[in-house]
N, C-alpha and C positions, 0 to 999 in steps of 0.2 A: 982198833977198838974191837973187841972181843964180846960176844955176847954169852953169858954159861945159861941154859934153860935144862934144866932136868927131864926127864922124859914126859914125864903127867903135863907139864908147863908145856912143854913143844905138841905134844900130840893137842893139846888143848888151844893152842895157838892155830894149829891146820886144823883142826875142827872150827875152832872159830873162820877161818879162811874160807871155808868147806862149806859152811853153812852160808856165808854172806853169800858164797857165787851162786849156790843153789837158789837162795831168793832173790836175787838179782835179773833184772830183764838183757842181761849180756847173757854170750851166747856159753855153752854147756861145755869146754873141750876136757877130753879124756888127759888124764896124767901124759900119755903120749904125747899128745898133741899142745898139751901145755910146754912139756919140757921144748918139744922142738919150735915153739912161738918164742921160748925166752930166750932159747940159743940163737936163734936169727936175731931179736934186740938186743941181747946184752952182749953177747961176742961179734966186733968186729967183723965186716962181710971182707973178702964176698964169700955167698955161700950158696952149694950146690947139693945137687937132691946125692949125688955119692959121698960126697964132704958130710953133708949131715946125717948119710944112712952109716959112716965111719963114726963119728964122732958120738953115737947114740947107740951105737953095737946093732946094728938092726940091720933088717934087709934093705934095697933102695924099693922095692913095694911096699914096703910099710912106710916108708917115705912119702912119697908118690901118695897114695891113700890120704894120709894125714893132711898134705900139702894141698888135696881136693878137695877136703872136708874146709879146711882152713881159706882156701883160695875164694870159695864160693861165700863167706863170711866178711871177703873183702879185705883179711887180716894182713894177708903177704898177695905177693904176686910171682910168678915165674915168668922167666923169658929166654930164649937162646943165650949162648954164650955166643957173641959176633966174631969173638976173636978163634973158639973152640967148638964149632955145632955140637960138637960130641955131648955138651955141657949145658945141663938146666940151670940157670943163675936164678936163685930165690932171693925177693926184694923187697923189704920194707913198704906198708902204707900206711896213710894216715889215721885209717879206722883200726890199725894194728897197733901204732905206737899207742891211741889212746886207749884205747883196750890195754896195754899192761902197763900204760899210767894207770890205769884206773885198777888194777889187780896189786899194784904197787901199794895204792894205799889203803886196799883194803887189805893187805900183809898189816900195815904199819897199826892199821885201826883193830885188827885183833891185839897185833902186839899191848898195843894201851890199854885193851880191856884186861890182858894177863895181871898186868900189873895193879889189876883197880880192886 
């Protein structure tokens, strides 16, 4: 299933997204830090601070950064890799997944208002 939204309708849909997080008492992350929270939930792990500084064109310190900002919010966790020391494994939590359940449906709840 295919969604068509015109430019005005899409930019007004991430406005609407845009403004709910801004009034909302969840926590503030930058476009960065966003992308790299929903590539650890929606793509299949595992995943590591070089995996996601590849997969996001970035350096592994912009990583690293992000994943500090983000760690201390409780959202992901990092740990050794046991099998590879050389390797940061980033890990899903609980206050993470609900954090983009809940960004989840506040896509879905702009979406509804496009259409009202």
């Amino acid at each position: 299933m295919s969604i068509i939204l015109r430019p005005s309708q899409a930019l007004r849909l991430w406005q609407g997204v845009a403004l709910g997080e801004v009034r909302a008492a969840a926590p503030d992350l930058s476009h960065r830090q966003m992308a790299i929270l929903l590539t650890i939930y929606l793509d299949p792990p595992p995943h590591t601070v070089r995996g996601l500084a590849a997969r996001l064109g970035v350096t592994k310190p912009v990583i690293t950064r992000a994943l500090d900002t983000m760690g201390g919010l409780k959202l992901l966790s990092r740990h050794r890799d046991e099998a590879d020391r050389r390797n940061v494994l980033v890990r899903r939590t609980v206050e993470g997944a609900l954090f983009v359940e809940r960004f989840g449906d506040a896509v879905i709840a702009a979406g509804g208002e496009l259409s009202a």
